[in-house]
C-alpha positions as CSV (number, residue, x, y, z in Angstrom):
1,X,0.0,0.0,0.0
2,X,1.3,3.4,-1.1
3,X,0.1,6.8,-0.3
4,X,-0.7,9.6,-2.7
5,X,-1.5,13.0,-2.9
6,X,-2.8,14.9,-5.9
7,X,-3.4,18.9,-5.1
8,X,-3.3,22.9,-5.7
9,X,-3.2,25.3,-3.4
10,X,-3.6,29.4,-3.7
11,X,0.5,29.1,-3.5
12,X,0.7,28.0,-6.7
13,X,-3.3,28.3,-8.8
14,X,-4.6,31.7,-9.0
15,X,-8.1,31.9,-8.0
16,X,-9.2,31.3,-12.0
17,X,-7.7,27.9,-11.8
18,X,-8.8,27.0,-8.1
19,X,-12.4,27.6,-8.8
20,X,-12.7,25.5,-11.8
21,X,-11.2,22.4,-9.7
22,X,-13.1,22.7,-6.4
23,X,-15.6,20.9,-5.5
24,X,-18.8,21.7,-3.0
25,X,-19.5,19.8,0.0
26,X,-22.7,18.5,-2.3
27,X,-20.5,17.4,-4.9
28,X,-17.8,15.7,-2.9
29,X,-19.8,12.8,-1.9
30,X,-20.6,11.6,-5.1
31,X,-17.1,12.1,-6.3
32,X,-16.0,9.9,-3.6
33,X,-18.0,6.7,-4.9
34,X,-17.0,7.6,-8.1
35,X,-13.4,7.2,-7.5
36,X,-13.9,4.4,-5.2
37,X,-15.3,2.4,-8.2
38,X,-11.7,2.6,-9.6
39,X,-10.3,-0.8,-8.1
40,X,-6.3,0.9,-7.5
41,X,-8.1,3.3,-5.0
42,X,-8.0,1.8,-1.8
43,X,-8.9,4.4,0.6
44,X,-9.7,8.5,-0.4
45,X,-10.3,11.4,1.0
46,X,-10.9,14.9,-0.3
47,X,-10.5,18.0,0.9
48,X,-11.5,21.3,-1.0
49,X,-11.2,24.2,0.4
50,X,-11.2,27.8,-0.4
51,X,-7.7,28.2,-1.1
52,X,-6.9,24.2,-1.7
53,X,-7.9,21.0,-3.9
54,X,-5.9,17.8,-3.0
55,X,-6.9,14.0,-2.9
56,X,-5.5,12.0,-0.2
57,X,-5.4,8.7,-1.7
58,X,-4.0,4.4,-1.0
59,X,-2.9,2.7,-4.0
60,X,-1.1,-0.4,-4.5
61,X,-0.5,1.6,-8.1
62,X,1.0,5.2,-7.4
63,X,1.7,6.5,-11.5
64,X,-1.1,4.5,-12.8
65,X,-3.8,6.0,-10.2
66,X,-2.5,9.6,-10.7
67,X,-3.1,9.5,-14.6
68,X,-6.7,7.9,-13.6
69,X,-7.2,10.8,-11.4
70,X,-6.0,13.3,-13.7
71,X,-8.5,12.0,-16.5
72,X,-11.1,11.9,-14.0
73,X,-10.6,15.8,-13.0
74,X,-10.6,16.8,-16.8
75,X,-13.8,15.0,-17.1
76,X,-15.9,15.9,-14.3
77,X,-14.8,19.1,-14.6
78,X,-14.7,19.3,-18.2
79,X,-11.1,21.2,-18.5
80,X,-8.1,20.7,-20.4
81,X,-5.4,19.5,-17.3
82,X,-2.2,20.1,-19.6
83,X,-3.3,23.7,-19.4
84,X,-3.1,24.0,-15.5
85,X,-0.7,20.9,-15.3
86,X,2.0,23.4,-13.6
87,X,-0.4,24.3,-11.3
88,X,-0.8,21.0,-9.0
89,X,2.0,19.4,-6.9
90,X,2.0,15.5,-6.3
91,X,3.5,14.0,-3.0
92,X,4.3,10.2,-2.4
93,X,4.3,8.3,0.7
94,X,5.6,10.1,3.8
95,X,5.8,13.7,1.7
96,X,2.0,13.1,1.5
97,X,1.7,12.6,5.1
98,X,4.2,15.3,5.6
99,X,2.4,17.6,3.6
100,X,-0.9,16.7,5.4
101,X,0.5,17.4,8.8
102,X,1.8,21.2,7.3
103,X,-1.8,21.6,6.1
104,X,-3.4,21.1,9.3
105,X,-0.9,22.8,11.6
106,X,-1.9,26.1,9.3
107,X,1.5,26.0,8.0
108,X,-0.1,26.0,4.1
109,X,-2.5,28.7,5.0
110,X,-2.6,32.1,4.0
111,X,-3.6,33.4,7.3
112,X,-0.7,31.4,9.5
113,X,-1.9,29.2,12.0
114,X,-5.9,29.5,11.5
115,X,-7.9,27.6,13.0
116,X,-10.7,26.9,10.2
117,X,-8.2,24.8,8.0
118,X,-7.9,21.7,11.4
119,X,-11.9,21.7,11.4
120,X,-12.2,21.5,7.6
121,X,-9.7,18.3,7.5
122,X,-11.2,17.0,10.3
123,X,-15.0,17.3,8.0
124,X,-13.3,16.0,5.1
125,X,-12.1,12.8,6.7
126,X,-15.2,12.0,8.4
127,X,-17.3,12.2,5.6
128,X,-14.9,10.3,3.9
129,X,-14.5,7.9,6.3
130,X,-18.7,7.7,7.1
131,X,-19.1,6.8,3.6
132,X,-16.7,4.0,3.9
133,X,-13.6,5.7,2.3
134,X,-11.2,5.4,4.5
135,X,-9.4,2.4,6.1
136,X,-6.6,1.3,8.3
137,X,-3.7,4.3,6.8
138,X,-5.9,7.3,6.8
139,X,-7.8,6.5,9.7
140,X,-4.8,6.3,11.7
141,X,-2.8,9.5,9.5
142,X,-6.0,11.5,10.2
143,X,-6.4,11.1,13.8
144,X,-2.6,11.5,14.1
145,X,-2.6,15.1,11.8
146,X,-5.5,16.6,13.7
147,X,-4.3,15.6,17.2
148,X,-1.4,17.4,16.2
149,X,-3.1,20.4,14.9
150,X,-4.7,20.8,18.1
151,X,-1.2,20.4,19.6
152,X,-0.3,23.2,17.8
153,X,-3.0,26.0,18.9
154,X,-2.5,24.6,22.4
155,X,1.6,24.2,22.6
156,X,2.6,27.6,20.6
157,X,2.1,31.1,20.3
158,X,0.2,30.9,17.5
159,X,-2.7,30.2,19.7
160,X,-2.5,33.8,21.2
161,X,-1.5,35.3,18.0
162,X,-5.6,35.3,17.3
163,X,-5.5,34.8,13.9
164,X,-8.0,33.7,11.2
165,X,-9.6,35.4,8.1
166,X,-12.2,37.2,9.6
167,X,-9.3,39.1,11.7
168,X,-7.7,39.8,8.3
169,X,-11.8,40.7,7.0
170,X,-11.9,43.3,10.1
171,X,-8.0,44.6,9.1
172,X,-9.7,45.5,5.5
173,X,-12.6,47.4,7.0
174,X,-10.9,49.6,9.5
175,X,-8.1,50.3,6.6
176,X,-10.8,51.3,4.0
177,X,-13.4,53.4,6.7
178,X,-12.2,55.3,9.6
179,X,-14.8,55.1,11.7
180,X,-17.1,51.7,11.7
181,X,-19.4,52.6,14.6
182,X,-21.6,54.4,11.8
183,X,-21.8,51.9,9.5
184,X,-23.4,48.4,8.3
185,X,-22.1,45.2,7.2
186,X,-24.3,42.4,5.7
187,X,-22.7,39.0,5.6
188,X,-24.5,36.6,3.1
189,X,-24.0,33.4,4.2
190,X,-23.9,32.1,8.3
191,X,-21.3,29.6,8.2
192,X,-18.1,29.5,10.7
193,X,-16.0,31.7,9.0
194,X,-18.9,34.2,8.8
195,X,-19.6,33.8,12.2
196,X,-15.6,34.6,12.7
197,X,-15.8,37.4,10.6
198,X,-18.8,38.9,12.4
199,X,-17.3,38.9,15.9
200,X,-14.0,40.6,14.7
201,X,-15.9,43.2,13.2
202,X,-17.7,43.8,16.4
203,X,-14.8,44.1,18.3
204,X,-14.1,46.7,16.0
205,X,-17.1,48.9,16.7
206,X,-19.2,48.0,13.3
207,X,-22.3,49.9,13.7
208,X,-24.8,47.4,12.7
209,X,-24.2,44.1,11.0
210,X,-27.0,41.9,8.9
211,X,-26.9,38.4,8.6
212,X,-28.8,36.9,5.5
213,X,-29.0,32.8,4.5
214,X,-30.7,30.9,2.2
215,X,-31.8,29.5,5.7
216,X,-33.1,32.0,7.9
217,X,-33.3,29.8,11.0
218,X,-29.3,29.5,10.6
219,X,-28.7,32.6,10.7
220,X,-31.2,33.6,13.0
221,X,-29.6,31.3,15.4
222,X,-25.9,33.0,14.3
223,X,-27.9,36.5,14.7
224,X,-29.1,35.8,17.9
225,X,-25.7,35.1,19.3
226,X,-24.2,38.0,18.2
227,X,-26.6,40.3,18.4
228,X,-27.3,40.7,15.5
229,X,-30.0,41.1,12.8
230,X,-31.1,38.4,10.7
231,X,-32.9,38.5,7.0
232,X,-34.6,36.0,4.7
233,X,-32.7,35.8,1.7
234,X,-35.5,36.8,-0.7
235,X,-35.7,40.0,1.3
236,X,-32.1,40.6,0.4
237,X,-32.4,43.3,-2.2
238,X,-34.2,45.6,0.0
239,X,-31.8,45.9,2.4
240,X,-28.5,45.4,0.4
241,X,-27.7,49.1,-1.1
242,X,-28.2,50.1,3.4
243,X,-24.9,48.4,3.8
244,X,-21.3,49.9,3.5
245,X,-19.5,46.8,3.2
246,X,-20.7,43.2,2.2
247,X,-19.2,40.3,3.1
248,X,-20.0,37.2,0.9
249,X,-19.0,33.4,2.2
250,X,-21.5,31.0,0.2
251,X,-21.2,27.2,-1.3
252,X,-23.2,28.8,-4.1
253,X,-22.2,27.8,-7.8
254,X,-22.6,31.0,-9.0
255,X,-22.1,34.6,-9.2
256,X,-24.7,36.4,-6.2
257,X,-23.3,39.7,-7.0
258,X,-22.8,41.0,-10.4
259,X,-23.3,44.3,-12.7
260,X,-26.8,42.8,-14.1
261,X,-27.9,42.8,-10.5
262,X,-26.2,45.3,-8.3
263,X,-24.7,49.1,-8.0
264,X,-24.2,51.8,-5.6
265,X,-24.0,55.5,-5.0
266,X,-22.1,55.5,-2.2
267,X,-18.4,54.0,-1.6
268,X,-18.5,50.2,-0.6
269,X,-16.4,47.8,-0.1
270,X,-16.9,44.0,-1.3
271,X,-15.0,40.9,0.4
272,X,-15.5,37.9,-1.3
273,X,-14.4,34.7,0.6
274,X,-16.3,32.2,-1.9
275,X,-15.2,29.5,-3.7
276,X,-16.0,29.3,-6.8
277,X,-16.8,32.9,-6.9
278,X,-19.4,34.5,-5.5
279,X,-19.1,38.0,-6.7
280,X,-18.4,38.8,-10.9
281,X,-15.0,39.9,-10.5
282,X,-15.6,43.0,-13.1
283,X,-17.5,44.8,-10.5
284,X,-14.5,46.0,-9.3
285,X,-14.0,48.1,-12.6
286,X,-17.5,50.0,-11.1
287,X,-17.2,53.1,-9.6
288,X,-17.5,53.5,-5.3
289,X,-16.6,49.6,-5.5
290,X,-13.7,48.7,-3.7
291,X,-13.7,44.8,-4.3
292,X,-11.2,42.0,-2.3
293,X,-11.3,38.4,-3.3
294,X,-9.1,35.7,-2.2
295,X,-6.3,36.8,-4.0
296,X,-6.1,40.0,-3.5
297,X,-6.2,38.8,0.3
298,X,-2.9,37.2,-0.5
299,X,-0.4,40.1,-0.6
300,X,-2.1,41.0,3.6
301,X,-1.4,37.5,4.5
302,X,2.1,37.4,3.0
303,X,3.1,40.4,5.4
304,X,1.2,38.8,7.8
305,X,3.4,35.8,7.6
306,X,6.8,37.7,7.4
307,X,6.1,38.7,11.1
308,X,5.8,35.6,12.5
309,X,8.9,33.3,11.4
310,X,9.6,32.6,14.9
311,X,5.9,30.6,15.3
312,X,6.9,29.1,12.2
313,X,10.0,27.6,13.5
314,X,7.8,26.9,16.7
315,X,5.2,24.7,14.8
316,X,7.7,22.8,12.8
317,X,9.5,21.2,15.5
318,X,6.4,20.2,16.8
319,X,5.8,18.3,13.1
320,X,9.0,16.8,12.9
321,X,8.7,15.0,16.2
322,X,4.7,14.2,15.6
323,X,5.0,13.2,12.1
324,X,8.0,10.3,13.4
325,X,4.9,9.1,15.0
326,X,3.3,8.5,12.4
327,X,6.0,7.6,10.4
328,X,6.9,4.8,12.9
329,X,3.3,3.3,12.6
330,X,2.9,3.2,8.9
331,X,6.3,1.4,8.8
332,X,4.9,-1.5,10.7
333,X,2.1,-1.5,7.8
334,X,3.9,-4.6,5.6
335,X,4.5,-6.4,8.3
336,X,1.8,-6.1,10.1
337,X,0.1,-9.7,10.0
338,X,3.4,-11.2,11.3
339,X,3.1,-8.6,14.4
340,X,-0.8,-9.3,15.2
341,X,0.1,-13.0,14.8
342,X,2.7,-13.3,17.0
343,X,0.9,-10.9,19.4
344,X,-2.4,-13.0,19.2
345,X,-0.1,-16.7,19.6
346,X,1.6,-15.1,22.9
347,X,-1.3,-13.5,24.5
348,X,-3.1,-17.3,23.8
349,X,-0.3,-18.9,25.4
350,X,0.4,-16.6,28.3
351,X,-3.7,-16.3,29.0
352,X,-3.4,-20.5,28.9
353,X,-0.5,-20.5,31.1
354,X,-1.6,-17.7,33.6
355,X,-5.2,-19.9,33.8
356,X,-3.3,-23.4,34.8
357,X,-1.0,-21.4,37.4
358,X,-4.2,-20.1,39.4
359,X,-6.1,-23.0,39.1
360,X,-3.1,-25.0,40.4
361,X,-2.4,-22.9,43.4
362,X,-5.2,-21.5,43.8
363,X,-4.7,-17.9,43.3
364,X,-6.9,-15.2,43.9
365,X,-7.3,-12.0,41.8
366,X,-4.3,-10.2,43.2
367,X,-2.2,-12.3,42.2
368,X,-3.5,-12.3,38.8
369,X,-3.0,-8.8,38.6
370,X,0.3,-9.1,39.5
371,X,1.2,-12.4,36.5
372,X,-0.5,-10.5,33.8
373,X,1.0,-7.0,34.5
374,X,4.5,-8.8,34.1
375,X,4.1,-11.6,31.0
376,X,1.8,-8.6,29.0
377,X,5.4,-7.1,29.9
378,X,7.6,-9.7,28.4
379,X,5.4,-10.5,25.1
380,X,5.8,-6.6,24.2
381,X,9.2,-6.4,24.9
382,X,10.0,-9.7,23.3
383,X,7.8,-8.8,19.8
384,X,9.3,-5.2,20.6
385,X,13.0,-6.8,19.1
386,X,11.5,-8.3,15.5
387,X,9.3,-5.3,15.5
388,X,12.5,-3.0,15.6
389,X,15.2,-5.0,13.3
390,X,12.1,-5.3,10.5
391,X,11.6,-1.8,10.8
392,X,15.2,-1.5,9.5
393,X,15.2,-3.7,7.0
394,X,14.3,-1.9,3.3
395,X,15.1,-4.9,1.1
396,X,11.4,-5.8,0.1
397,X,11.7,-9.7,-0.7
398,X,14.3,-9.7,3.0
399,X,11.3,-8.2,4.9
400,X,8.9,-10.7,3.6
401,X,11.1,-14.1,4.2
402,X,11.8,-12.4,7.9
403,X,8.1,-12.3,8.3
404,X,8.2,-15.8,7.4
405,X,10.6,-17.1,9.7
406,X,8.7,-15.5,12.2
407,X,5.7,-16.8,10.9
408,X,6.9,-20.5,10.5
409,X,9.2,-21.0,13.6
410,X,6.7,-19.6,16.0
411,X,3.8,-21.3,15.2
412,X,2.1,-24.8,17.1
413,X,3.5,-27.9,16.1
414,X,1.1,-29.7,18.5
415,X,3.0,-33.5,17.7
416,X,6.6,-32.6,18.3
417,X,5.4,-30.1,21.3
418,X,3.7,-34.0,22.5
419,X,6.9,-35.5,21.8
420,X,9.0,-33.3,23.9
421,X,6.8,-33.3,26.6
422,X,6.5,-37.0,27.1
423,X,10.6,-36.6,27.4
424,X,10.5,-33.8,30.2
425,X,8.2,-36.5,32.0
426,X,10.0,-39.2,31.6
427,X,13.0,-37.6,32.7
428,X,10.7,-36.1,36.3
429,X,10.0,-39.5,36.9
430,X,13.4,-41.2,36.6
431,X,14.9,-38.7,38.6
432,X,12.5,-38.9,41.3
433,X,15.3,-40.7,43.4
434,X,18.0,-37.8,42.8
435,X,15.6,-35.4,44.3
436,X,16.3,-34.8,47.9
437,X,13.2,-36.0,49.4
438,X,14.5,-33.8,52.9
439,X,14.0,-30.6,50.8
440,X,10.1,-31.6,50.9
441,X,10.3,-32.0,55.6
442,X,7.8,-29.5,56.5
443,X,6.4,-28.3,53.0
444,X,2.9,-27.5,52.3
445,X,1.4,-29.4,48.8
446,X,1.7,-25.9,47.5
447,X,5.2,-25.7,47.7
448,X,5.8,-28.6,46.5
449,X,3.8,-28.4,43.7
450,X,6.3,-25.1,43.3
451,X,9.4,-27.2,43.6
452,X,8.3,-29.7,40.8
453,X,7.5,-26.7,38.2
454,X,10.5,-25.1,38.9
455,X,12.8,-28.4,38.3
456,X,10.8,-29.4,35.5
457,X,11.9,-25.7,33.9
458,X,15.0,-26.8,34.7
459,X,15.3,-29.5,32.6
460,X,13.2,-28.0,30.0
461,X,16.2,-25.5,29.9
462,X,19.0,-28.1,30.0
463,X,16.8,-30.1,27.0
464,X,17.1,-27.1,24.5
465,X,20.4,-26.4,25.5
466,X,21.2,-29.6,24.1
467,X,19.2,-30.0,20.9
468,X,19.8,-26.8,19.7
469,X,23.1,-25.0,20.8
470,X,23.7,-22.4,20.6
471,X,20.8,-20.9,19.2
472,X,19.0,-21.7,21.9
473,X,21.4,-20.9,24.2
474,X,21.3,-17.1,22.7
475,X,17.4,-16.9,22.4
476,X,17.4,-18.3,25.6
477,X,19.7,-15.7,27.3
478,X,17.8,-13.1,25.6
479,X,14.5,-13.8,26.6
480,X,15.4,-14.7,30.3
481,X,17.2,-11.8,30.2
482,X,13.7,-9.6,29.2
483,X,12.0,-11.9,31.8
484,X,14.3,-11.4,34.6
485,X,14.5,-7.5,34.4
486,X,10.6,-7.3,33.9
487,X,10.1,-9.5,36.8
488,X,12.2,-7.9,38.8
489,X,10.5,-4.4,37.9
490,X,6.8,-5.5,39.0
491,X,8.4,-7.1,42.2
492,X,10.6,-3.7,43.4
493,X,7.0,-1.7,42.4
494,X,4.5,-3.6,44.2
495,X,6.8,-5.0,47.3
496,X,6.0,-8.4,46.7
497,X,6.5,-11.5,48.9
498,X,9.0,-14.4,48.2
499,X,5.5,-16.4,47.7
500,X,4.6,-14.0,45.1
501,X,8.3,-14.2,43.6
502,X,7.9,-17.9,43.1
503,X,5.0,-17.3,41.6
504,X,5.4,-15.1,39.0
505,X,9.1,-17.2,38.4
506,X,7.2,-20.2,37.3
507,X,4.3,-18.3,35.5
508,X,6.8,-16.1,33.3
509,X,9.1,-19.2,32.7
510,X,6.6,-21.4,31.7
511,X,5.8,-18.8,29.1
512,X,9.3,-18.2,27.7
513,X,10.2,-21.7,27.6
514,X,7.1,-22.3,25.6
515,X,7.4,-19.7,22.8
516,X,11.1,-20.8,22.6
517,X,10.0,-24.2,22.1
518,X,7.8,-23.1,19.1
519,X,11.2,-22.4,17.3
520,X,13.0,-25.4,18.6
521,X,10.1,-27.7,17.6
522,X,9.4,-26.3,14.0
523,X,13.3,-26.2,13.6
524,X,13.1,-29.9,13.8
525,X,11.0,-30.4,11.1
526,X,13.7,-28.5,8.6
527,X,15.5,-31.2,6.5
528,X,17.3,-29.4,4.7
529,X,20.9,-27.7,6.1
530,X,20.9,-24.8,3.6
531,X,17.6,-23.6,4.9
532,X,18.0,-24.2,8.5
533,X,21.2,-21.8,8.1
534,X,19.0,-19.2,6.7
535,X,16.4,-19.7,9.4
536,X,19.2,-19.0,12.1
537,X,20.9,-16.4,10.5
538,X,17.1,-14.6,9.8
539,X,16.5,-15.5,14.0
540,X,19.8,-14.2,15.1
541,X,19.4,-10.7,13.1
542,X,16.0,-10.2,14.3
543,X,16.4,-10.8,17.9
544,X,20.4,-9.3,17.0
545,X,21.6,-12.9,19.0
546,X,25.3,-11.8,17.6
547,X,24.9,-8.6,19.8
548,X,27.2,-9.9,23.5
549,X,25.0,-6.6,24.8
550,X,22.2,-7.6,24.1
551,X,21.1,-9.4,27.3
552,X,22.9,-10.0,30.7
553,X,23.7,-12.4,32.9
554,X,20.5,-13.2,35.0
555,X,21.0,-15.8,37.5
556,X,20.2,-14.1,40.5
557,X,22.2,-15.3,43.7
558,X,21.5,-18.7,44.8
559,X,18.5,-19.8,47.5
560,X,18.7,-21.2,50.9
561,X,19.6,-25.3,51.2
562,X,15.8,-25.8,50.6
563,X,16.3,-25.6,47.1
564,X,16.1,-28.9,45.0
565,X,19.2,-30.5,43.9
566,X,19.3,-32.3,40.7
567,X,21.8,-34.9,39.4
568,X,21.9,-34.5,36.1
């Protein structure tokens, strides 16, 4: 799975090109099952914007998706792409994510930092991902971006810097009026940005501001907040040649504003916010007209911008560390089966293990608490070392016969597992005479029952040693290393008893012996030399066995004379 990215942003499209490549909100959703029709497209999502286009899309087929998309843009939007061809950018892989990450910090915006750009990727992906668009990458990429852009507002000083286009709107007013307090501004259309805009121009003193939607009761509601008034829509034209600047922030298709439907006597200014356009652009050729569209908001932002490289440098060492975490995920992606099988096979085993230890001496819930908290422990820290050296490996056709190995040698062989078992009993048995029976004088069943696990372990251990050194004797090492330490750490946290310590010795054992004898069993079964070499070498990179730092010596200091001698 790859990751592509397909956009334009007001960086690098005038407004002429923007317009006739966005898409509504109503459009968007039947763009989305379009494109989802296209079997390369795995996952998609699509965020247009006032200033941006750009598809976010999973492909097992990066150049042969992008043409598709190209010829599915010149279609729908019936334009010839070689003409505005030098207008888009394309990212791949973690440049898409990367350029995702800029997008929502407000990085990419032309009013730095803003906050309206986190709340329209965070729409985007939801109705992308409500539809059934989205999948394992983006809903992890998404969730990753906007928790960083809220990082952002919340970490920085951009988040006092108060900045959004309806600050910049306000800016544009008191620059073209002295004095607001005797004048009236009608905002067509009650969305968030118009809300934005009307609070910034009441903190500037506007006189009187007019809310009109194609819904009244929206912005009635909006009206009501900010004490304002609100108008039907069809009442519009009564009411429009009372105010001295109008404000315009629509999904409308089409000009609202033009010179077959509007004029004025009296100086005004026009802000269009729209995309596509709301206002005919030649209005501003009429006289009193003083007309801003997005563009032309460009050259404020720009100075805007030049005043606030320190946020900048603020914000991007915020990416750079959040976008690792991202990065670190999404490199687990190929691999990922291996990892949940492994994960699922050890959680089975230790759950199975745990069970048998409190059934067998009779444990209550504490103690449980205490087993679980240490082998969850162990089975992260031991999937933790594949996890890592597969991580490192690029070689394609290396990562998959590593997830192989992993995949083979740990697995259940049930009638080899049966075999060695029946050996480890026979041995208990014919050894009963070497144990010395005085060890047992005034033991409870309990601790007996302790004594025989932990010299059956200890056999278990001298058994692999044998049959496989020494591999085993380095996967061994390793693990009881991890085992030992993690023990140790839950013991020195909680204070437990010597009771406990037995305890969780013969729970966590019992586990690593096990999942070591998935490799030694399946090992077995390999006839042939060449391939057994390549299944070691493949073992001893992944858990790094040739590292001598890699684990420790373990062996804690010996117990009292009540430990069990064997004669081996």
């Amino acid at each position: 799975m790859q990751m592509l990215l397909i956009g334009l942003s007001f960086k690098n499209a005038s407004i002429n090109i923007r317009e006739k490549v966005s898409f509504s909100q109503n459009e968007i959703e039947n763009v989305l099952f379009k494109l989802k029709c296209y079997d390369e497209i795995k996952e998609i999502v699509i965020l247009s914007t006032c200033n941006r286009t750009e598809f976010y899309i999973i492909t097992d087929e990066l150049e042969k998706t992008r043409n598709f998309l190209i010829t599915f843009i010149e279609k729908e939007k019936n334009i010839n792409f070689n003409s505005i061809q030098d207008s888009f950018y394309t990212y791949y892989n973690k440049f898409a994510a990367e350029h995702l990450y800029r997008v929502v910090s407000g990085i990419e915006s032309l009013v730095l930092g803003e906050g309206e750009i986190l709340r329209q990727v965070k729409d985007s992906f939801n109705k992308s991902f409500e539809l059934g668009m989205t999948g394992k990458i983006f809903n992890a990429l998404f969730k990753f971006a906007i928790e960083t852009g809220k990082k952002i507002r919340t970490e920085t000083s951009i988040a006092h810097k108060k900045i959004s286009t309806g600050s910049v709107v306000a800016k544009i007013a008191t620059d073209n009026f002295e004095i607001l307090s005797d004048k009236t501004a009608l905002l067509i259309g009650a969305g968030k940005i118009s809300k934005i805009t009307a609070k910034n121009l009441k903190e500037k003193g506007i006189g009187k501001i007019i809310i009109v939607n194609r819904s009244f009761e929206k912005a009635d509601i909006l009206a009501k907040e900010l004490d304002c008034i609100a108008m039907n829509y069809e009442n519009m034209n009564n009411i429009i040649n009372e105010a001295h600047i109008i404000i315009v922030c629509t999904g409308a298709p089409e000009y609202l504003l033009s010179r077959d439907n509007y004029y004025s006597n009296k100086p005004v200014l026009l802000i269009d916010l729209s995309m596509p356009r709301n206002i005919e652009p030649e209005l501003s050729l009429t006289h009193n007209i003083n007309l801003y569209d997005l563009d032309s908001l460009e050259k404020i932002f720009i100075l805007n911008k030049e005043q606030q490289t320190e946020v900048v440098k603020e914000i991007e060492l915020i990416l750079a560390e959040e976008m690792l975490k991202f990065v670190e995920w999404y490199n687990r992606i190929d691999f990922y089966p291996v990892i949940s099988f492994l994960s699922s096979l050890f959680e089975e085993l230790s759950s199975s293990k745990v069970e048998n230890i409190i059934k067998k001496f009779n444990l209550d819930d504490n103690d449980k608490k205490f087993i679980d908290i240490v082998t969850k422990a162990i089975i992260q820290k031991i999937i933790h070392y594949p996890v890592t050296n597969l991580k490192m490996t690029h070689d394609k056709e290396l990562k998959k016969f590593y997830s192989e190995v992993l995949t083979n040698l740990f697995q259940k062989n049930t009638e080899l597992e049966s075999s060695m078992e029946a050996n480890i009993k026979l041995y208990q048995i014919d050894s009963t005479e070497e144990i010395i029976i005085t060890s047992f004088l005034g033991q409870q069943s309990n601790d007996i029952e302790m004594i025989l696990d932990q010299e059956r372990i200890k056999f278990t251990d001298f058994y692999n040693m044998i049959e496989f050194s020494p591999l085993v004797s380095s996967l061994s090492n390793l693990f009881e290393d991890i085992r030992y330490r993690e023990s140790e750490k839950t013991i020195r946290k909680y204070k437990l008893n010597k009771n406990n310590e037995k305890i969780i010795y013969i729970a966590t054992k019992d586990i690593i012996q096990k999942i070591i004898n998935f490799v030694f069993t399946n090992l077995k079964i390999i006839n042939d030399e060449n391939l057994e070499k390549k299944y070691s070498d493949a073992l001893t990179y992944l858990f790094q066995l040739d590292n001598k730092d890699s684990y420790q010596k373990y062996f804690r200091k010996k117990e009292n004379s009540n430990t069990v001698l064997i004669k081996l």
